[in-house]
LOFITOR-330741 format. One record per residue (C-alpha): residue number from 1; residue in three letters; z, y, x. Coordinates in Angstrom, 3 decimals, padded with zeros to 6 digits, always signed. Layout:
N
<torlum><k>NUM</k><r>ALA</r><c3>Z</c3><c2>Y</c2><c1>X</c1></torlum>
...
REM end
This chain:
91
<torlum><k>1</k><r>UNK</r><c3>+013.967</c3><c2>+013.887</c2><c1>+005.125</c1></torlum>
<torlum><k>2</k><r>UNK</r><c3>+015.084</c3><c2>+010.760</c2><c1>+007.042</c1></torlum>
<torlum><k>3</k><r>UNK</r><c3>+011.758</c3><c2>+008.568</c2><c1>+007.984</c1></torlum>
<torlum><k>4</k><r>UNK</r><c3>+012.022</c3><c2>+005.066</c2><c1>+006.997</c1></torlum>
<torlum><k>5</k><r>UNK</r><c3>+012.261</c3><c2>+002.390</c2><c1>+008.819</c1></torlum>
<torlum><k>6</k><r>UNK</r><c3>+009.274</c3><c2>-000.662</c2><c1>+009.354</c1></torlum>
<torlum><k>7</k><r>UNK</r><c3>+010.929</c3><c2>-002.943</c2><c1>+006.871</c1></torlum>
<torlum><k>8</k><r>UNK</r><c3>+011.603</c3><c2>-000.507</c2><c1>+004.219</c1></torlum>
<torlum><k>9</k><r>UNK</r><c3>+008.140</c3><c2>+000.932</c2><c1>+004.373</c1></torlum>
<torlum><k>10</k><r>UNK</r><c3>+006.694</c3><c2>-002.619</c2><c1>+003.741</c1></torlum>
<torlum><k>11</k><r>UNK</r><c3>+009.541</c3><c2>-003.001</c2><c1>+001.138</c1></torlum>
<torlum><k>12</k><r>UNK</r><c3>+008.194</c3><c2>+000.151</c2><c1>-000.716</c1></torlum>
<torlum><k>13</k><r>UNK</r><c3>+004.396</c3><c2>-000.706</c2><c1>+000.001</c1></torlum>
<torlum><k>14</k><r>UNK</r><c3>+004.945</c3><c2>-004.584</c2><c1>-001.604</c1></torlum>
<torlum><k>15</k><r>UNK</r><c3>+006.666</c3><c2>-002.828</c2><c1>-004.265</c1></torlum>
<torlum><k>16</k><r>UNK</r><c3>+003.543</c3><c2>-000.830</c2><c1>-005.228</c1></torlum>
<torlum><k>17</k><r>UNK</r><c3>+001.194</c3><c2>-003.531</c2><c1>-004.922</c1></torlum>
<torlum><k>18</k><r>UNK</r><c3>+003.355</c3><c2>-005.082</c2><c1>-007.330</c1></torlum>
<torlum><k>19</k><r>UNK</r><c3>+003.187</c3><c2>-002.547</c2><c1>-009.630</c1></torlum>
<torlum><k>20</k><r>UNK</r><c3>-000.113</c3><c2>-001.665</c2><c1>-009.741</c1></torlum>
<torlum><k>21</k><r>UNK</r><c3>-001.649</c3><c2>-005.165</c2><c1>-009.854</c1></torlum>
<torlum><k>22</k><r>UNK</r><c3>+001.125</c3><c2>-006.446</c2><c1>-012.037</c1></torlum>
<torlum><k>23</k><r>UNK</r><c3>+001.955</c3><c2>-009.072</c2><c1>-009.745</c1></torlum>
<torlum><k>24</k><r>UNK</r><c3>+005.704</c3><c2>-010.166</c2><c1>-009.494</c1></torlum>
<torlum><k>25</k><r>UNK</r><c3>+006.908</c3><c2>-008.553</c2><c1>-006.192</c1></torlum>
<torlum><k>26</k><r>UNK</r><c3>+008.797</c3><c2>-012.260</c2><c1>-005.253</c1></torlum>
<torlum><k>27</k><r>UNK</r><c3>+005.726</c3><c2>-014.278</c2><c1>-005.185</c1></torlum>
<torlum><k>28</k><r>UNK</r><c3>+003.427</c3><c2>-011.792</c2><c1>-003.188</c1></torlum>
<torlum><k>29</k><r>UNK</r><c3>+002.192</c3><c2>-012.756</c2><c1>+000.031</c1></torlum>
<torlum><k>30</k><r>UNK</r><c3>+001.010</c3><c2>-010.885</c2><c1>+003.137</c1></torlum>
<torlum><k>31</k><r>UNK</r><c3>-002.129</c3><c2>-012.446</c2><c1>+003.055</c1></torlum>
<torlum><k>32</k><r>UNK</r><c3>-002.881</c3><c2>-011.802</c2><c1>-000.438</c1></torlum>
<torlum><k>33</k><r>UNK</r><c3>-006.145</c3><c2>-009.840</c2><c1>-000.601</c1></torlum>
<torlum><k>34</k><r>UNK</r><c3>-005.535</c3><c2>-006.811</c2><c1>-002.918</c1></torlum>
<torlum><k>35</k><r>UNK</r><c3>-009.366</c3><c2>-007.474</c2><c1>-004.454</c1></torlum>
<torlum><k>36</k><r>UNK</r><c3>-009.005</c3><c2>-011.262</c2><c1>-004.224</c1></torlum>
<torlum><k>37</k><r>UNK</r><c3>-007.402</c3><c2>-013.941</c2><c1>-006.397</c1></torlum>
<torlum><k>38</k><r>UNK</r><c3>-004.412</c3><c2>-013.800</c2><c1>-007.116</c1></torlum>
<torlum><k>39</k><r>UNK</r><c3>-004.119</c3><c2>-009.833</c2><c1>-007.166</c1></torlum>
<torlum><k>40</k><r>UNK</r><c3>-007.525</c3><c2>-009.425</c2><c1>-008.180</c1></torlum>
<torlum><k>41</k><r>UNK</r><c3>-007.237</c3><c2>-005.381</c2><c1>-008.581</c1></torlum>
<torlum><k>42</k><r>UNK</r><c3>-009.958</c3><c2>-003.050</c2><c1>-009.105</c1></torlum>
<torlum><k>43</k><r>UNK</r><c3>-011.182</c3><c2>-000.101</c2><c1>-008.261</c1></torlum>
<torlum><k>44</k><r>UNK</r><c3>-009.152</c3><c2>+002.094</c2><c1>-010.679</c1></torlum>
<torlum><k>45</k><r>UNK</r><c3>-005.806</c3><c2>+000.356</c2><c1>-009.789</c1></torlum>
<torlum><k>46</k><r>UNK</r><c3>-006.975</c3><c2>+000.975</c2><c1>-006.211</c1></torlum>
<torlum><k>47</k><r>UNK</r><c3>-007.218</c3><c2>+004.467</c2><c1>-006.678</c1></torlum>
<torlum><k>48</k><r>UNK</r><c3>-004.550</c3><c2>+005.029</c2><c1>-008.805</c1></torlum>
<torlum><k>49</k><r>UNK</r><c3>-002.743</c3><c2>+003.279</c2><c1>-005.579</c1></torlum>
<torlum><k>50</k><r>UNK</r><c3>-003.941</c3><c2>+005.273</c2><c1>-003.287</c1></torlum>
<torlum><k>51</k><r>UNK</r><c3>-002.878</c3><c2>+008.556</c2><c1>-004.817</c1></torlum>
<torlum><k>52</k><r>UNK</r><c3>+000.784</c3><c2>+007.178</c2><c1>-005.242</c1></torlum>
<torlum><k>53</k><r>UNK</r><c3>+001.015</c3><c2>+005.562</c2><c1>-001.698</c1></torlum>
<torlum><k>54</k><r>UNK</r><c3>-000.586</c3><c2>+009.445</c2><c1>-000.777</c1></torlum>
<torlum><k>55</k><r>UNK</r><c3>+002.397</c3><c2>+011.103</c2><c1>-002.308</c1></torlum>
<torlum><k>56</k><r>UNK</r><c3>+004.787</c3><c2>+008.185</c2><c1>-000.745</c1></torlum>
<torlum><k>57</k><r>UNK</r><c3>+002.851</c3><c2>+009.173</c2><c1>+003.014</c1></torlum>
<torlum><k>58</k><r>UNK</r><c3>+003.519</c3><c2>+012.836</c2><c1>+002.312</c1></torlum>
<torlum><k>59</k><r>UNK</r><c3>+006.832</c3><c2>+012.950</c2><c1>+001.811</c1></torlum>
<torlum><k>60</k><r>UNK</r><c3>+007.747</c3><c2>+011.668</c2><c1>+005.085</c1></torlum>
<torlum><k>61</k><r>UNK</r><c3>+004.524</c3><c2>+013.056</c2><c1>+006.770</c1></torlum>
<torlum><k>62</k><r>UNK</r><c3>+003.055</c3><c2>+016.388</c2><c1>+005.062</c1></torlum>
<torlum><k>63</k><r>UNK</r><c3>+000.252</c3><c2>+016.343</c2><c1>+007.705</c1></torlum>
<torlum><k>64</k><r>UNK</r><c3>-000.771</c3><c2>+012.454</c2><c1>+006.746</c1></torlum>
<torlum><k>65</k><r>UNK</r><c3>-003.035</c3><c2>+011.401</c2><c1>+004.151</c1></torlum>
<torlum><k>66</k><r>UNK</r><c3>-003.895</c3><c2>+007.878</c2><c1>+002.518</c1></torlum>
<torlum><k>67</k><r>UNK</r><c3>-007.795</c3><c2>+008.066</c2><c1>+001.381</c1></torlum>
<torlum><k>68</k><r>UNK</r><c3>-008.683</c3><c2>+006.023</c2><c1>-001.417</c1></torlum>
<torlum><k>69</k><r>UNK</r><c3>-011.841</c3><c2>+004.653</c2><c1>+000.996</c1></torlum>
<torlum><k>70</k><r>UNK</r><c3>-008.994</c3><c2>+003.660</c2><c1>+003.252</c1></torlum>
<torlum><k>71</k><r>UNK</r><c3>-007.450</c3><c2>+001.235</c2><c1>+000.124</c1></torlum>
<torlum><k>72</k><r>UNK</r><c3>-010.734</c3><c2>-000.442</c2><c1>-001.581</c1></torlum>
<torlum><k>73</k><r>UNK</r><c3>-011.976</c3><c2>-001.768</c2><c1>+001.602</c1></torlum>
<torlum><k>74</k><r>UNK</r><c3>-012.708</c3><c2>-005.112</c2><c1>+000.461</c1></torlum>
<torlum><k>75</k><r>UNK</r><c3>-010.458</c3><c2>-007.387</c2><c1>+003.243</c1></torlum>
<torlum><k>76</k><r>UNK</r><c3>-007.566</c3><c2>-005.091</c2><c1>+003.048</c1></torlum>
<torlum><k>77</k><r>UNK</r><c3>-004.766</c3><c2>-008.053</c2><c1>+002.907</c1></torlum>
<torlum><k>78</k><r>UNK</r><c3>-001.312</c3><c2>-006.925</c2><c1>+001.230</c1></torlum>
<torlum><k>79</k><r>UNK</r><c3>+000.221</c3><c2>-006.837</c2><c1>+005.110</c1></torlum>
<torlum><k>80</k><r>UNK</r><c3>-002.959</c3><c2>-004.612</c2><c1>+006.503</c1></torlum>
<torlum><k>81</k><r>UNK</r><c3>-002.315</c3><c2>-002.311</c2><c1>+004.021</c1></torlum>
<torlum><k>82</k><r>UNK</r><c3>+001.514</c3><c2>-002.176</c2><c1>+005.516</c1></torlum>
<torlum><k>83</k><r>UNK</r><c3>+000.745</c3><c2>-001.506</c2><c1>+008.913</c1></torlum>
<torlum><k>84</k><r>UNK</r><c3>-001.870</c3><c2>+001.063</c2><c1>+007.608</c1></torlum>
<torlum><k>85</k><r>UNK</r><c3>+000.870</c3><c2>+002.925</c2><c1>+005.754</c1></torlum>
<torlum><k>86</k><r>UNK</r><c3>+003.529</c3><c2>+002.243</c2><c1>+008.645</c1></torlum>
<torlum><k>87</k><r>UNK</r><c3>+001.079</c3><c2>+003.617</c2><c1>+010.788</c1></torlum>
<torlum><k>88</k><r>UNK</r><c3>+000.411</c3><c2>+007.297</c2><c1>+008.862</c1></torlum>
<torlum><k>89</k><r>UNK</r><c3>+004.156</c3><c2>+007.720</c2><c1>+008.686</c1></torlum>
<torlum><k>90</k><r>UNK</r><c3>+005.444</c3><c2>+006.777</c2><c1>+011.604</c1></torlum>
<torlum><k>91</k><r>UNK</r><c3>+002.310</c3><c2>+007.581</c2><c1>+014.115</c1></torlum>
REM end
């Protein structure tokens, strides 16, 4: 399968955030804190996250991994967590 590109990895990553903290997708920003107001997601949402973005990483990258420890740090900003999955696919 076809890697994606930059864009439509942060595309896909937004669109998870948005999903999992029930956040409309339109008005989240890169510097939204996933643990912070306005996102304000816990630790089960983070996890839950983290094993979907997993399966998202693996599908490009079977040799990747996303670890939930990686996702409930507790300054990961909505654009860190971008670059981090970026980063695991297209190392």
């Amino acid at each position: 399968m076809k890697k994606p590109t930059q864009s439509e990895i942060f595309t896909d990553v937004k669109d998870f955030v948005s999903k999992f903290s029930r956040f409309p997708v339109h008005k989240l920003k890169d510097n939204f804190i996933l643990k912070s107001h306005p996102l304000k997601m816990n630790n089960p949402q983070l996890i839950s996250m983290a094993l979907a973005l997993r399966g998202y990483v693996k599908n490009f990258e079977p040799n990747a991994t996303v670890l939930a420890t990686e996702i409930k740090k507790s300054n990961l900003t909505v654009a860190l967590l971008c670059n981090l999955i970026n980063n695991k696919i297209n190392h």
